[in-house]
Structures are given as structure tokens and as C-alpha cells.
DRENKOLKOL-149930 format. One record per residue (C-alpha): z negated, x negated, y negated; residue in one letter. Coordinates in steps of 0.1 Angstrom, whole numbers, plus 5000, padded with zeros to 4 digits. Layout:
<recs>
ZXYA/...
</recs>
This chain:
<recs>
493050035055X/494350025092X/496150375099X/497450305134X/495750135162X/499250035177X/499649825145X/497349615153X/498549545192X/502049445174X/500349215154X/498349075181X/501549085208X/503348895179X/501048635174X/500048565213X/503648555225X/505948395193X/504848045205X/503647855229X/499747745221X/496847575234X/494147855239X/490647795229X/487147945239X/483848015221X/480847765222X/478647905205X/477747815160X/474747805139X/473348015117X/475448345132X/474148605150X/476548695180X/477149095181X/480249075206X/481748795228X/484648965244X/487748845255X/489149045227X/486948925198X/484148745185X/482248975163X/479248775144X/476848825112X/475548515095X/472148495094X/471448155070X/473547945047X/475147715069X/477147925095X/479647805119X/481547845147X/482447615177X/485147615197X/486847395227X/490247375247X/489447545278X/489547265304X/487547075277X/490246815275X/492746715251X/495346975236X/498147085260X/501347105233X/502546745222X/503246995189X/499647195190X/498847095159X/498047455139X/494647565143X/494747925144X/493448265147X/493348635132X/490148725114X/488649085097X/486449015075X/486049305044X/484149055022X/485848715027X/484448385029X/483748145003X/484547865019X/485847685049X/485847345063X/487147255103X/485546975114X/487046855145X/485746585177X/486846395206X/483446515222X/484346835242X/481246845262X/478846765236X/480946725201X/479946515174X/480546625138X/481446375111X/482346405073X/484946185083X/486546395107X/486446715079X/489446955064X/489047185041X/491147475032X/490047655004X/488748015020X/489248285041X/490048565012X/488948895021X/490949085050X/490149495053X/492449425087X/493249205109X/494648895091X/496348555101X/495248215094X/496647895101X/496047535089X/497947195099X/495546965115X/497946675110X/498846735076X/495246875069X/493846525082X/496746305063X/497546195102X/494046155114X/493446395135X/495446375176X/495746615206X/492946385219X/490246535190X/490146885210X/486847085199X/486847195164X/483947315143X/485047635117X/482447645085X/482747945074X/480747915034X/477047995026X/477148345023X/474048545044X/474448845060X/478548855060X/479949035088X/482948865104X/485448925130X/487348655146X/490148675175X/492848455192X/491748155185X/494147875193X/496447585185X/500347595181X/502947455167X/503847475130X/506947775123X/510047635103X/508347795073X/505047545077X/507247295082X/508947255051X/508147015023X/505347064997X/508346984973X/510747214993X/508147464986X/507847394949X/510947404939X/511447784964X/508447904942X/510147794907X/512947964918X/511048314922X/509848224891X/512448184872X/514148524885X/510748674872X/511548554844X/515248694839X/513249044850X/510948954824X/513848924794X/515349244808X/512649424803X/511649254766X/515749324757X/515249674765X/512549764748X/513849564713X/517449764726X/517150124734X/520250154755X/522750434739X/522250634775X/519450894762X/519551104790X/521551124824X/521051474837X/522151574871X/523252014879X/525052094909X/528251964904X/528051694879X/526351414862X/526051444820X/525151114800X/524451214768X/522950974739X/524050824705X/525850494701X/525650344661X/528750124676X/530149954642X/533149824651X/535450094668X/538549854676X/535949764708X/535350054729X/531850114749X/532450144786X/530350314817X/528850074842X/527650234870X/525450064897X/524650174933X/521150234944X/521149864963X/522049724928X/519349514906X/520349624869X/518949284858X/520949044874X/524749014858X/527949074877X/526249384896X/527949744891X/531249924880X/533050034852X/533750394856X/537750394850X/539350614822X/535950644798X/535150504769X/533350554741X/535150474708X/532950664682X/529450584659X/527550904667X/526451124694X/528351134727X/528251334760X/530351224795X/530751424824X/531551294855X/531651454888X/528551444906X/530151354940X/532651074939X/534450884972X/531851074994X/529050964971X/526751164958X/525450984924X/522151164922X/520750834931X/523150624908X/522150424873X/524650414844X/524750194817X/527150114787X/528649814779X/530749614759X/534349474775X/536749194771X/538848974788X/535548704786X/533148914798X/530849194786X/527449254776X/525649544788X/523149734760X/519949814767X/518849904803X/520450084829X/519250464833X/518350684862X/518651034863X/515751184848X/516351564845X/517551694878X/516452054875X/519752174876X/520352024906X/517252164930X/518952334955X/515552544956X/512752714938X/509252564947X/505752604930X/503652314924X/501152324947X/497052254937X/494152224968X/491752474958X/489252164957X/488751844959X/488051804995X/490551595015X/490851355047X/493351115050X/495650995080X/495851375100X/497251365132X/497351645158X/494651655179X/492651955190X/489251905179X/490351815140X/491752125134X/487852345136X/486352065117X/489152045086X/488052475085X/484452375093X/484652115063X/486952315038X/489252055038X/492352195012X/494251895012X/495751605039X/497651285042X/499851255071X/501250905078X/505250955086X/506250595101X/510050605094X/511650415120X/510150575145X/512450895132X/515350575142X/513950515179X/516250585204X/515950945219X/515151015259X/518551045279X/519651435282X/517851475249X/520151575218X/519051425186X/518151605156X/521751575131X/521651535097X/524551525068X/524051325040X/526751175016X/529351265038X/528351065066X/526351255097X/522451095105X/520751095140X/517151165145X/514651145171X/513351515177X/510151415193X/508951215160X/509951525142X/507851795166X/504651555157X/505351575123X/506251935126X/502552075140X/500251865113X/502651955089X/503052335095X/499552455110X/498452275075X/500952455054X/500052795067X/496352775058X/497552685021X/496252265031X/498552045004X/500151775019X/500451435009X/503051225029X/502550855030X/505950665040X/505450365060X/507850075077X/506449845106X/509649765121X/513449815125X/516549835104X/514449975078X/512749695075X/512849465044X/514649085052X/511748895040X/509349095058X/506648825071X/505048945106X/501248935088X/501649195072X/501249535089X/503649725070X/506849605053X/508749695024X/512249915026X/515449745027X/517049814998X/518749524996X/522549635009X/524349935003X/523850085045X/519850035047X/519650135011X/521750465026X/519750465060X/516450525040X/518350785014X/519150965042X/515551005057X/513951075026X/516051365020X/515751475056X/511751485050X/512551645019X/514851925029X/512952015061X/509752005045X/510452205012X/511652535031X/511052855009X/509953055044X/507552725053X/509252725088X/507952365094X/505152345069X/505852205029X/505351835017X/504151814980X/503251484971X/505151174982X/502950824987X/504850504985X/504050295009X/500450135010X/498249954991X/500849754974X/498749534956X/497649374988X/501149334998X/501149075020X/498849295047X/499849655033X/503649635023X/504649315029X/508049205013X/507548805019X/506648624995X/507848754957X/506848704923X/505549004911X/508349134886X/510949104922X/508749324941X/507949554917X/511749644909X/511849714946X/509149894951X/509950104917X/513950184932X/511750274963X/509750534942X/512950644922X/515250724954X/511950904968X/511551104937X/515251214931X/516051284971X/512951514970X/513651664935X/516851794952X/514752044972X/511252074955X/511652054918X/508151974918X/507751674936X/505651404927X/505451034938X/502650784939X/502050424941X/499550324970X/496550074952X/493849944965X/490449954951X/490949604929X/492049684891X/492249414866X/491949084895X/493048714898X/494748684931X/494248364949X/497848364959X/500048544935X/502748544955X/501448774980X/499048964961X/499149164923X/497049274902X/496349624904X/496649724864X/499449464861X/501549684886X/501050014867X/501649824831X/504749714847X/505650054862X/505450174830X/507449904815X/510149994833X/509750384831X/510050314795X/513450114799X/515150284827X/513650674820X/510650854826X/510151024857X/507451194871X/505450954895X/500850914898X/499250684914X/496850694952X/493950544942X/491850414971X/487950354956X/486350214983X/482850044971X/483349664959X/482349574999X/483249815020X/480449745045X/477749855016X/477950225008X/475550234981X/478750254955X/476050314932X/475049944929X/478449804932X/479149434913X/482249374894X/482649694882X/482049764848X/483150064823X/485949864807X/489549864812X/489349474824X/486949544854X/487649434889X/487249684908X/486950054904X/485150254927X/482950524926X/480750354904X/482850354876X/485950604879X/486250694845X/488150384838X/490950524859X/491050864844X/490850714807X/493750454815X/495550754827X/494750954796X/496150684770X/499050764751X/501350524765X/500550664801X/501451024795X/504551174812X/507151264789X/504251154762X/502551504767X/500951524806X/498251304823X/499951164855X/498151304887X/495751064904X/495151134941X/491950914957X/493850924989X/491850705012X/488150585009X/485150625027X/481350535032X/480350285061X/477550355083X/476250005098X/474250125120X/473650455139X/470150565122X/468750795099X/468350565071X/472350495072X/473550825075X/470750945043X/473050695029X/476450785031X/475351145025X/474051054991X/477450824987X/479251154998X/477551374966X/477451064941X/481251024942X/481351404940X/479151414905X/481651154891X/484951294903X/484651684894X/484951674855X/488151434856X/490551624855X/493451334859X/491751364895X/493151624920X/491751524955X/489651294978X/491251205008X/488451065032X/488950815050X/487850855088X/487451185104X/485950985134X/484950605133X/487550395148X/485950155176X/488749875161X/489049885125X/486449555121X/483349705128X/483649955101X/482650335103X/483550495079X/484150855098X/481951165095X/481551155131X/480550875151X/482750685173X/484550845205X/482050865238X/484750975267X/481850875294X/479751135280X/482551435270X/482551345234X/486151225227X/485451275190X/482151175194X/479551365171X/478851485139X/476651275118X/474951455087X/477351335062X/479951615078X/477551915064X/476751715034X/481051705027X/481152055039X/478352205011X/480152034981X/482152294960X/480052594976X/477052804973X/475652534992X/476352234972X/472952214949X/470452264979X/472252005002X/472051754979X/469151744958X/467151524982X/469651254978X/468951214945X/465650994951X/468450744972X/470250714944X/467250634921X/468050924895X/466051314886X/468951464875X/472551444888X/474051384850X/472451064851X/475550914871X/477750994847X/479550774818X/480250944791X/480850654763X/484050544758X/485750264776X/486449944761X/488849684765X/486549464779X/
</recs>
């Protein structure tokens, strides 16, 4: 879901100004009812089964660019299409449609914000279609009563990337493939090859490798590889031997090497044993992290619980929210920390904010840091547990194959100075943030980055075969975790998921299935050591226009459902609860639901009975798993651009009438009774909504299957 509203004016600036483009304006359609023609957006709702859209260059003649030849536009839609077709005529005043003039392009796949599309009219048309052919007719499927959201509507020229070859583009994908498939073997080797590297333990002054080697032959020594945090394990030639140790024995062995080495510290280092000749060498098993670092925590922390389950998502300062988090017993927050902003360039006269860090000294801007500093703090001191979610929209930070649709990107960890850039700020947030006298609040939980199954929109990395962005995003995790560990030895990290589970992506390139990414996580915890990560689950309802999660479709109590939402959140907490799952093979992983929330359509009493019911439905399902420490809701007030949605328990901003945060809607007292005295009265009404007499009735107690 959209955090920032200036995301969404970078998008737009980026798309209206990259290239030069033919605008084009409204007509009219069929079948759609027009809520909003703005200069902004088209907002419509489809009333039939054959809905479209029309639209016309603006002088109603031919197209301007002799290379106009992308139709384009950015579109929210929650639900997606399930089709489209442009038709397109030489008619401008009064166009004529033809099944000879027709291009289809699959669908628009569902966007929760505002998403690019693009199709080649040339290429689309095998030639057919000319500048002269300049009103165009967008289908948009069969489905009644979706809800869409169309902007920036235009024609433009094709970027190098829509330029290259289908076969160009083939033989690109095989060769992502094929380096998901060397990630793939290391992962299979690993697990048939426990590497002799048991443990790598990290105190204050050194790093110990301890393990047992069954090494027959003792006229070949074992060696130390060590790899920098940049460094993919899988691919050969990467890391050093560590000079003057070997290993020459069968048995058990333990190596101590100095925990800071040429200005280094190696907190963040793997190390791996290998074989060594004049030929080459052969590493065994995986490379290892450090996975006991207690004796390196530079402080005493406790692990901090919220008192209940009551949290809201995406906290920034503003003066109203802090009566209504008391007002609403709100005990736990997530506060978005954008990362390069910490990198923007500070106001003249003003010092930066220096930090040391592997011997090298760190600038920071200080008036990031005060923002951070008041959410972070005033929660702090009234015992609120905060959740920091790390995000990346632009800058050095930035991953290299970062593609402009997506609204966040991925870190670059890809060269040995970003890799050390990000380091640096993730202990900076660490060692401000885990203070024993809370002089600028405390950070418990660390969320990396968002939504990663959606990549392309929420943590966009290019386009990357699954097993290549998941070893990013897990070094991503592991640098978090350690850099934290180093102040609060209770830290805990979390991957970012949507509300998908066990899906089919129509692109697998730019989107992964949910369960996938945690099997795969675990795969690798498994090879490379445990470590103590969770996941941010985000269970919105299957659409997130309906809030009646009690009737959601696709969901189903088995661990190859679709989606899990409300509905059915006891898949979650059992897939966490199997064996295999367990930290260290004894502790259930925490699961934090940290961002979700219940749309109301429309401002009336029926809607906001609703989401109130919606509000104590999820509540009866979420309060006896235990895997489960929190529900982060998402909005405190509706956002008047985040595609029509309203998911706030207060209604949109009204500054004409003195209501910046505009009202409460009855869903706020409804949230504030659960977990009180109050709980029972509040909600027994809302049990006739629901269609139930008795509040046990929602939930699943059966075991879940496999399918």
C-alpha cells in the first residue's frame, strides 16, 4: 500500500517528463459510470459487461511524434481487469471500431497503486496501425462493478528496453534463469553437504569458527574463505583465503581471528572452508554468517511486547494523532524511515549529524533525523513498540536495476561502498535508537522493505528470477539483523508480504509467490545459519474494496490457499508453527500484521456498520494465535489519493470546514473497546453482519491441510 503521497508525484513527474508524448483526452466509454473527470484522473465504476473507454489526440488529428507509437497511461485499480483489447480509428470526430483494427494485450493485473502500462501499437498491430489512426478505444474485460482509476493517458515513444528484440529478450530471461539455477544447485549442495563451519560467533574483539571437519586425506589442508558482505557465496571466484590458517586435522576445530581486520569490522562477513590447489578449489558446503553475536552487543536491552494487539501503521508526527493513538490504546507503531533522505544534502550553515563506522566517518542530514526523533521518542516514552520499516525511492542507495514503476527499490548491495553506505545507516538507526536512557525513543522490530512479493511496485530490483532477488533481499535482512544485534541483542527482522500466499504470478519475473519466498528464506537459513528474522504479514481482504473479509474467495484453510486474510489466518500461524519453521527448532517466529485495513465505499451508516464488524471479526480470529503479536492498521485518516480507497478510521481531511483530520467514523470506538471492559458490549450487535450468534463461530479450529 502507498505510504507517501510524494511517491506518487515522482512517479507521475517521471512518467510526464522522461519523453516526449502525444497527450490524449477523455471522450467518454460505455458501460462505466464516470465518478471523476479531472485533469488529474479519470475515476470510473463499470456498470455492465462490456465497458470501455474512449479517447482522442487533443486537436483530434493525427499523432504529433513520428515515434508516438506507445499507448500509455498509469492505472489503480485493486482488483485488476480481466482483459483488455485497444481498438483504434482514423475517425477522431466520430470513431469507427473494427475487429480489424483490434490489439490485445493480455490484462491489466491488479495494481493497489498507481501502476504503468504501455503497449506498442506498431508491433501490437504487426505494422497496421499509423500516426494517422489517432482515437483509440481501451476494453477494459467483462467484470461489473470494478472500480478503476486511470491517469496520463498518452502516446510516446518506445524506451531502449521496449525496443529490444522478442529474441533479445529470450535469450536475457534464460540467462536469469540459468543463474537461478546455479542458486538453485547451491542451495541443493548445501543441504546434501553440511559445510564443516558449525557456528561463527562474534564477542567483542573476535570472530570464532568452530565446527568438525571428517577431512580424510590430511596431505590437503582445508583453508578459510572469507567473503565481504557485497559478495554472492554462490557464484565461484568471489571471496578470500584468510592467509596463515589451515585446517589439517579429522575432528573438531575452533579458529580465531580478530574481529577487526584492515579497518573492517567482519561482524557482517561470511566464512567458508575450502579445499586448495594450484588448479583450483572447491568450497564445502555453504558459506556461514554469524549467528551468535551475543557477545558482541555493546548493550543490554529487553525484548519489548505491546501490551495488546492494537496497532497503526505508517505514524508520522502530526498533532491531532497523538490524542487519538491514547484515545484508541494504540501499544504498538510502524514508522516508515526513507533512507536516502538521511543522504540529502543538508541546508548551508547547518552541520550534519557524524557518524563512525568501520573506520570511515558518515554524514547525516539532522533534519531527517529530528522527524524521526519525535515519532520515535514521544512513542517510546508511553511504552508504544516500534516497528521500523526501511525504505529506498531514490539515490545511491538505490539498487542498479531499479525500474522507475516501482515505488520503492531494492538496496544496492551489489559493490563493496553502497553495500558500506547502507551498513552504515543501519547501524546509525540501530545505535541511536537502542539507547539504555531512551534519549531518542527505542526501535524493536526491523521491517525489510515492503511487500516484496509484489516487487515490481513495492521493492523493485528490475526484473530477477526469484532465487537472484531473494539472495539479495536475504543479505539485506542479514546486515539489518547483525548491525542491530550490535546494540539491541533482541532485535528482530521481518520480511514485508503482501496478502497473496500460495499464487501464480502472471509475470514471474516481477512478482513471487508469497510461500515460495518464506520456503526459500528458510532454505537458505538452513544453509548459511539460523538467525532470528518473522515475517509482516499484510491481510488485507481478497479485494480490498470489499470489507466483508468474512466472505472472501480464494481463501481456503489449507496451506495451498491464495490468499490469507482475515478470513482464514490460521494458515499463517500453523505454517509458522511447523517444525521446519521454528527458530533454532524450538521458537515460533513472530508474525506482525503490519498493514491492513477495512474500506468504506461510501460515507453511510451501512459502510461504516461494516468495517466496525470487519474491525471485531479480525479481532475474534487474531487473539488466540499466539505466533501473532500485533495489528498495525492501516489508515489513521483516509487518504484522498490512494485510488479511491478509505481505509482510515476517520474520514478524509475537510480543511474548508476546520477538519484537517477529518472526523471520526464509528469504527474508531469500535478499535478503541477491543481488549477492554468495553470489548463484549461494543460488539455484540455486529454479530447479525456477520451472519453468526456466537463469536466462536468464526473460528477454525481443524487442522490445516496441504491442500
Amino acid at each position: 500500500m502507498m505510504k507517501y503521497t510524494k511517491l506518487l508525484a515522482l512517479l507521475s513527474i517521471f512518467t510526464t517528463s522522461l519523453f516526449a508524448k502525444t497527450e490524449l483526452q477523455f471522450k467518454g466509454g460505455n458501460h462505466i459510470e464516470v465518478v471523476t473527470d479531472t485533469a488529474e484522473l479519470i475515476d470510473i465504476k463499470t456498470i455492465d459487461d462490456d465497458p470501455f473507454l474512449v479517447f482522442t489526440t487533443k486537436d483530434d488529428g493525427s499523432v504529433g511524434g513520428e515515434q508516438d507509437q506507445m499507448l500509455a497511461f498509469e492505472y489503480f485499480c485493486p482488483d485488476g481487469t480481466n482483459s483488455l483489447e485497444v481498438f483504434y480509428s482514423k475517425n477522431t470526430g466520430e470513431p469507427e471500431w473494427s475487429s480489424k483494427q483490434v490489439i490485445s494485450s493480455g490484462r491489466l493485473t491488479k495494481a493497489e497503486a498507481w501502476q504503468p502500462f504501455a503497449i506498442d501499437l506498431k508491433a501490437g498491430s504487426n505494422g497496421h496501425w499509423t500516426k494517422e489512426w489517432a482515437a483509440f478505444r481501451i476494453d477494459i474485460g467483462s467484470k461489473r462493478n470494478l472500480k478503476l482509476q486511470i491517469r496520463n493517458v498518452h502516446l510516446r515513444p518506445p524506451t531502449p528496453s521496449e525496443l529490444k528484440s522478442a529474441e533479445m529478450k529470450a535469450q536475457e530471461t534464460e540467462a536469469k534463469l540459468a543463474t537461478g539455477r546455479a542458486i538453485q544447485k547451491y542451495l541443493a549442495d548445501a543441504a546434501q553437504e553440511r559445510s564443516p563451519i558449525h557456528q561463527v560467533s562474534v564477542t567483542k574483539d573476535h570472530v570464532l569458527l568452530s565446527g568438525i571437519t571428517d577431512q580424510a586425506n590430511a596431505t590437503k589442508p582445508l583453508h578459510i574463505v572469507e567473503y565481504l558482505p557485497h559478495e554472492v557465496t554462490w557464484e565461484a571466484g568471489n571471496g578470500k583465503y584468510v592467509q596463515g590458517i589451515s585446517i589439517s586435522k579429522k575432528g573438531p576445530f575452533e579458529i580465531k581471528l580478530p574481529r577487526y581486520h584492515d579497518g573492517r569490522d567482519r561482524l557482517t562477513h561470511r566464512f567458508a572452508i575450502a579445499t586448495k590447489n594450484k588448479e583450483n578449489s572447491t568450497r564445502i558446503g555453504a558459506a556461514q554468517w554469524a549467528t551468535d553475536v551475543s557477545a558482541a552487543a555493546e548493550r543490554s536491552m529487553p525484548r519489548l511486547y505491546p501490551s495488546n494487539k492494537k496497532g497503526l501503521g505508517g505514524i508520522e508526527w502530526k498533532d491531532g494523532i497523538m490524542n487519538d493513538l491514547e484515545d484508541l490504546g494504540i501499544t504498538s507503531i510502524t514508522v516508515n524511515l526513507l533512507l536516502h533522505d538521511l543522504l540529502e544534502e543538508t541546508p548551508e550553515g547547518q552541520k550534519t549529524i557524524e557518524f563512525k563506522h568501520d573506520s570511515r566517518t558518515w554524514h547525516y542530514n539532522p533534519a531527517t533525523v529530528a522527524e524521526w526523533d519525535k515519532v520515535i521518542q514521544w512513542a517510546s516514552d508511553r511504552d508504544i513498540v516500534v516497528s521500523a520499516i526501511l525504505l529506498i525511492t531514490e539515490g545511491p542507495l538505490q539498487h542498479p536495476d531499479y525500474d522507475p514503476a516501482g515505488l520503492y527499490a531494492m538496496p544496492n548491495l551489489t559493490d563493496l561502498e553502497s553495500t558500506d553506505a547502507y551498513r552504515a545507516i543501519l547501524s546509525f538507526i540501530a545505535e541511536r535508537y537502542s539507547r539504555p536512557d531512551k534519549e531518542y525513543g527505542w526501535i524493536s522490530h526491523w521491517i525489510l522493505h515492503n511487500e516484496i512479493d509484489y516487487a515490481w511496485t513495492w521493492t523493485n530490483m528490475g526484473e530477477q528470477v526469484i532465487e537472484v532477488y531473494l539472495e539479495h533481499y536475504i543479505r539485506s535482512m542479514r546486515l539489518a539483523w547483525l548491525e542491530a544485534r550490535r546494540y539491541n541483542p533482541t532485535a528482530e527482522v521481518f520480511m514485508s508480504l503482501t496478502h497473496s500466499w500460495d499464487t501464480k504470478p502472471s509475470n514471474t519475473l516481477r512478482a513471487y509467490p508469497p510461500r515460495r519466498l518464506v520456503e526459500l528464506l528458510n532454505e537458505y537459513n538452513a544453509a548459511e545459519g539460523d538467525f532470528h528474522w518473522g515475517l509482516a504479514y499484510h491481510p488485507y481482504p481478497s479485494s480490498l474494496l470489499d470489507p466483508r473479509t468474512w466472505n472472501d474467495p480464494k481463501t481456503s484453510f489449507a496451506y495451498n490457499t491464495t490468499y490469507i486474510t482475515p478470513r482464514n489466518i490460521e494458515v499463517l500461524d500453523a505454517f509458522m508453527h511447523k517444525p521446519e519453521m521454528l527458530y533454532k527448532g524450538e521458537h515460533v517466529r513472530t508474525v506482525l500484521l503490519s498493514e491492513q485495513g477495512f474500506h468504506t465505499s461510501e460515507y453511510t451508516e451501512e459502510q461504516f456498520t461494516i468495517q466496525s464488524a470487519a474491525f471485531a471479526y479480525t479481532w475474534q480470529k487474531i487473539l488466540p494465535l499466539k505466533s501473532i503479536e500485533t495489528f498495525h492498521n492501516h489508515r489513521w485518516v483516509d487518504h484522498p489519493r490512494e485510488g479511491g480507497l478509505k481505509l482510515g478510521v476517520r474520514t478524509l481531511p475537510d480543511i474548508a470546514n476546520g477538519k484537517p483530520f477529518g472526523v471520526r467514523k464509528p469504527a474508531f470506538d469500535v478499535f478503541a473497546a477491543l481488549e477492554t471492559d468495553r470489548a463484549a458490549e461494543v460488539t455484540e450487535p455486529l454479530k447479525a453482519i456477520i451472519g453468526i450468534t456466537e463469536w466462536s463461530e468464526v473460528n477454525h479450529t481443524d487442522p490445516i491441510t496441504e491442500e
